[in-house]
N, C-alpha and C positions, 0 to 999 in steps of 0.2 A: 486434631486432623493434621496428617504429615505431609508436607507437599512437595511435589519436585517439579519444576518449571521447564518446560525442554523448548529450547529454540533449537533453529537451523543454522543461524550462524547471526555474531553479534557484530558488527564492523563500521558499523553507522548509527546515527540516531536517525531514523524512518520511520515510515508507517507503523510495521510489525512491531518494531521498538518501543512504542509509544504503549500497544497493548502488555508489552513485559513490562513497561513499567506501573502501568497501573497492576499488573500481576502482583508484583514486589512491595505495592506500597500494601497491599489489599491483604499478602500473607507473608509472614518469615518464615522464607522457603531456599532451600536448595536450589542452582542454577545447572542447567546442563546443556552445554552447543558442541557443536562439531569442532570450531574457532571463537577468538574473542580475541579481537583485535585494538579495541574502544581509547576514544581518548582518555585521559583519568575522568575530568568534566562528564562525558557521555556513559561511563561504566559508572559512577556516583549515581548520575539522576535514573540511569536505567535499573542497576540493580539494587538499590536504597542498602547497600552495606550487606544486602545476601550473597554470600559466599556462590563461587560458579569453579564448577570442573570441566574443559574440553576435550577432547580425542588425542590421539594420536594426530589428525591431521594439523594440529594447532604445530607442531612441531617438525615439518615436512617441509624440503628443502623451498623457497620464496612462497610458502603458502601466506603469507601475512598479502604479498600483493595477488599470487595466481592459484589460492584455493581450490576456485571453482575447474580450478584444471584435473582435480583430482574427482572429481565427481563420480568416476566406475569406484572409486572408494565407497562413497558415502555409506549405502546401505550397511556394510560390515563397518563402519566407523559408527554410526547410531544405535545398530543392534548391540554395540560392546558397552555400551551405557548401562550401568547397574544402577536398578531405581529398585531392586526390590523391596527394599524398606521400608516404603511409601504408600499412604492410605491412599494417595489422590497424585495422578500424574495428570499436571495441565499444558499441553504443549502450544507452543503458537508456530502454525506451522504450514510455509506457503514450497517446501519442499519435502523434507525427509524425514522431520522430528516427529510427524504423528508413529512413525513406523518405529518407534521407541517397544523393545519387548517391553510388556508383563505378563503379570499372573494375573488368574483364576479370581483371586480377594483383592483386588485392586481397580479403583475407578480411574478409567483414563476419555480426560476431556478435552478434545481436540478446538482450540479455536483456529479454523483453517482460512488463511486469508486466500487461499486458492488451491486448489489441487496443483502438482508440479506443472507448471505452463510450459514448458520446454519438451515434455512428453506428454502434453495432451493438447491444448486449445491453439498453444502456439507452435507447435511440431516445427510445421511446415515454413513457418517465417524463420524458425532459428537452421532450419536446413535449408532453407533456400542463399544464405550467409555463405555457406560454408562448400569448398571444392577439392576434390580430390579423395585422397586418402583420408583426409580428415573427418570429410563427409560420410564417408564410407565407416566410420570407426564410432563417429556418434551417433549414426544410423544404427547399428548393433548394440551401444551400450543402452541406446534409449528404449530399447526393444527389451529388452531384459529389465531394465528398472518399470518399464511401465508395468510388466506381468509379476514384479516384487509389488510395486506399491497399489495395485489393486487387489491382492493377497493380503497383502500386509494392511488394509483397510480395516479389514475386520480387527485388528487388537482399538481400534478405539471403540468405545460404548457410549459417547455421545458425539457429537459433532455441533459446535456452534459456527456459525458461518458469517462471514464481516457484511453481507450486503445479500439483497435478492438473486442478482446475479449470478454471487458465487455457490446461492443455495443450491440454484438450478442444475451448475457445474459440477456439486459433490454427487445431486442425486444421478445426474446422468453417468457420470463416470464408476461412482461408488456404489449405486444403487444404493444409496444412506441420505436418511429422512435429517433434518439440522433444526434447530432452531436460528434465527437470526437476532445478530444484537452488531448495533453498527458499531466500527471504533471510534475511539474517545477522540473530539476536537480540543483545546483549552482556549475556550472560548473570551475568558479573561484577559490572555496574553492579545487578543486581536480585538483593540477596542472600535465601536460603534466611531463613527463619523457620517454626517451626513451632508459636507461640504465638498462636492462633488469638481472635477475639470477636467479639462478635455481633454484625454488621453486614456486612453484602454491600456490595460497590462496582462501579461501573461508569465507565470514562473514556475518552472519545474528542471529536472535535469535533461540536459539537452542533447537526450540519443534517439535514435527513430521511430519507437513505438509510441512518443511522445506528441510527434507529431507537427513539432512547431513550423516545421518548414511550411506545413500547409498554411497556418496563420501567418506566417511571413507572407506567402505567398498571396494571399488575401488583401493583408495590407497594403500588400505592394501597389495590387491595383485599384481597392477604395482609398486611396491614398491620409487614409485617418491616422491621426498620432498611436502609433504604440510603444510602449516598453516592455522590454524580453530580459527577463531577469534569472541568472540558472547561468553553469555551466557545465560543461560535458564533451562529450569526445566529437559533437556535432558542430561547437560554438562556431571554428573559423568559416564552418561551411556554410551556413548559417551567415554569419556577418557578411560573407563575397555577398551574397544575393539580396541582405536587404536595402531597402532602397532609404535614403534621407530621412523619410516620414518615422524610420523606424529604430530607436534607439536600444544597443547590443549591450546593457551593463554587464553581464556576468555574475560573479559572486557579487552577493548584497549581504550587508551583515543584518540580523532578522531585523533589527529594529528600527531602520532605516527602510527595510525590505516591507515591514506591516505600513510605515508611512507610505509608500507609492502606493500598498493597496486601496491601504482608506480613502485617498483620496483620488482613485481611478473612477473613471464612468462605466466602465466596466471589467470584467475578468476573461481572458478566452481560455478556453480550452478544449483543445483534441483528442483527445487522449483517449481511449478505449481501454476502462480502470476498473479492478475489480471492486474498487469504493470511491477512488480519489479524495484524498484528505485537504490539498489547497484549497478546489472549490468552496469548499465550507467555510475554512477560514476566511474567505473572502466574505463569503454570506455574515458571517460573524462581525467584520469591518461595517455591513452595511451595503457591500458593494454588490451588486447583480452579476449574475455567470452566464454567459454564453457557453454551452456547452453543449457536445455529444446525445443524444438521446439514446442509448442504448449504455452498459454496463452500471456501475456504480451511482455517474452522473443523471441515470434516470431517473433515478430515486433521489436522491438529496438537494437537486434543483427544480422547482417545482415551475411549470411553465407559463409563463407572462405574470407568473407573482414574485418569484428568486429570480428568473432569469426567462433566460429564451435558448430552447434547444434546437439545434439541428440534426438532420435525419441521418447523412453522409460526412461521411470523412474527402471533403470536396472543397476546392476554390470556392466555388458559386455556392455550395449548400452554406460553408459560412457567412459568407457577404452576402447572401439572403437572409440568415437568421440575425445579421450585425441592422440590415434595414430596418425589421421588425423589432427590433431592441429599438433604435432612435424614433420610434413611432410608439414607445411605450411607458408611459408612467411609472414610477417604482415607489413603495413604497419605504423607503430607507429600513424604516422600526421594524418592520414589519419582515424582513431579509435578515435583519438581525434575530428577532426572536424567534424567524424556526428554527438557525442554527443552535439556539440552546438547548434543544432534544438529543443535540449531539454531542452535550459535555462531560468532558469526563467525569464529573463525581454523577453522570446519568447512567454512563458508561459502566463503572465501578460500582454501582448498585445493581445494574441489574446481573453484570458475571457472578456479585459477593452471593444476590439471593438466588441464582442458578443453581450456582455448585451447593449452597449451602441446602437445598430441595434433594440434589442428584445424590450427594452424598447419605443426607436422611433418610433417602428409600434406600440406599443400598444396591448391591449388586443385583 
């Protein structure tokens, strides 16, 4: 079996990265992205020594910082990908990689961490940003990529989908049936503790669909110890407003960064996520999630056993839900061991016996 791996763009180690990496370790395959930026360190663990080709746009004047500026590109940047070679195209694809041509005798299986958010679910947040001319110009280019990439839906012939959430999203937008298989945690790297103090934590990158302002702002006025760990283009704005109780670290290096977990009384998080991978790790530590009850976090935190959900992305819906957390017992083992349904070598068996089913039956 021949395979060619298609990402959307390689430039970090994240979410989607994590599932090319178990792609890479699981076949020796061909790499294909639009860019690839990677440190030496994060192109090593990512692509385990498989060779990768990118586009034209890899080579485009400050594309290494302002890629995404070229985005009326992408579609003819993806479609110039020559995969025909290949028995089996697996793309990991939260933009434009699923829209990879083939042929007729070739299996193409999309694991889609989302349909493109910027032309569909979140449209209107990423227009509401933007003024003028500008507005006016990615109003048109999104209009034209939405009517490519719901065209260009159909070259996939399976779709696997990271969470219920994002099922929901493929079938509404694509009108395409998915199976679901969540992404890989490494649950090893985030070990169990069950020696708990008094401080909650929160950590992700800190731009606005994240939401920490809202937990800041929460803290603010339950006046409970927090730690806010992450930086981003939000951090100084973020530090004006919080108050004492609430400590701004920024960049943690991981292993110092799993220590504040383990040992937090709880985890918060805002975030309306097509899966959310920190929650888990947290769960993995041991540690209980206050979190979101609607996308990703509905599913991987299970409620008054993993954590405690709230309804709204609200001051008061959190510091209601943070009450009924200090009013709840946890069971430490017991938050650790659902998170092992999400590890990766669980991960990595069920894609291996997936494809290795889809491929058997054939076109």
């Amino acid at each position: 079996m021949n395979i060619a791996i298609i990402s959307d763009w390689l430039t970090t180690y994240a979410g989607a990265e994590r599932c090319i990496e178990s792609f890479n370790k699981l076949y020796k395959a061909d790499n294909y992205s639009l860019v690839e930026f990677l440190s030496n360190e994060d192109k090593q663990t990512i692509l385990n020594n498989n060779p990768i080709k990118t586009t034209f746009i890899q080579n485009l004047p400050f594309s290494k910082k302002l890629f995404r500026n070229y985005l009326p590109l992408f579609p003819y940047a993806i479609e110039n990908i020559n995969v025909t070679k290949y028995d089996v195209i697996l793309s990991s694809s939260h933009a434009v990689a699923k829209n990879v041509l083939t042929h007729s005798n070739q299996i193409h299986i999309c694991y889609c961490h989302t349909p493109i958010r910027y032309g569909w679910d979140m449209y209107f947040d990423y227009i509401g940003e933007l003024k003028g001319i500008k507005k006016i110009f990615f109003m048109y280019v999104m209009h034209k990529i939405r009517m490519w990439d719901y065209a260009s839906s159909n070259r996939v012939d399976y779709f696997i989908a990271n969470s219920k959430f994002i099922q929901k999203r493929i079938k509404k937008i694509y009108n395409k049936n998915s199976t679901v298989i969540y992404p890989p945690i490494d649950t090893d790297k985030f070990e169990f503790c069950d020696k708990k103090e008094e401080y909650y934590i929160t950590m992700s990158r800190l731009v606005p669909y994240k939401r920490v302002d809202l937990i800041i702002k929460a803290f603010n006025k339950n006046k409970k110890n927090l730690i806010v760990i992450g930086d981003g283009d939000e951090f100084e704005k973020l530090k004006s407003i919080a108050h004492s109780n609430i400590q701004m670290l920024g960049f943690v290096e991981d292993k110092k960064a799993i220590e504040f977990i383990q040992k937090a009384k709880g985890f918060v998080f805002a975030a309306l996520e097509d899966f959310g991978i920190t929650p888990l790790e947290a769960q993995a530590c041991g540690t209980p999630v206050i979190a979101l009850n609607k996308g990703g976090t509905a599913e991987s935190v299970i409620d008054g056993i993993t954590g405690i959900h709230f309804e709204n992305q609200t001051i008061e819906s959190i510091n209601d839900a943070i009450n009924k957390f200090e009013n709840t017992n946890f069971d430490y083992y017991k938050i650790r061991k659902h998170s092992l349904q999400f590890d990766r070598k669980v991960f990595e068996k069920k894609i291996y016996n997936y494809i290795k089913e889809v491929y058997e039956r054939g076109i």
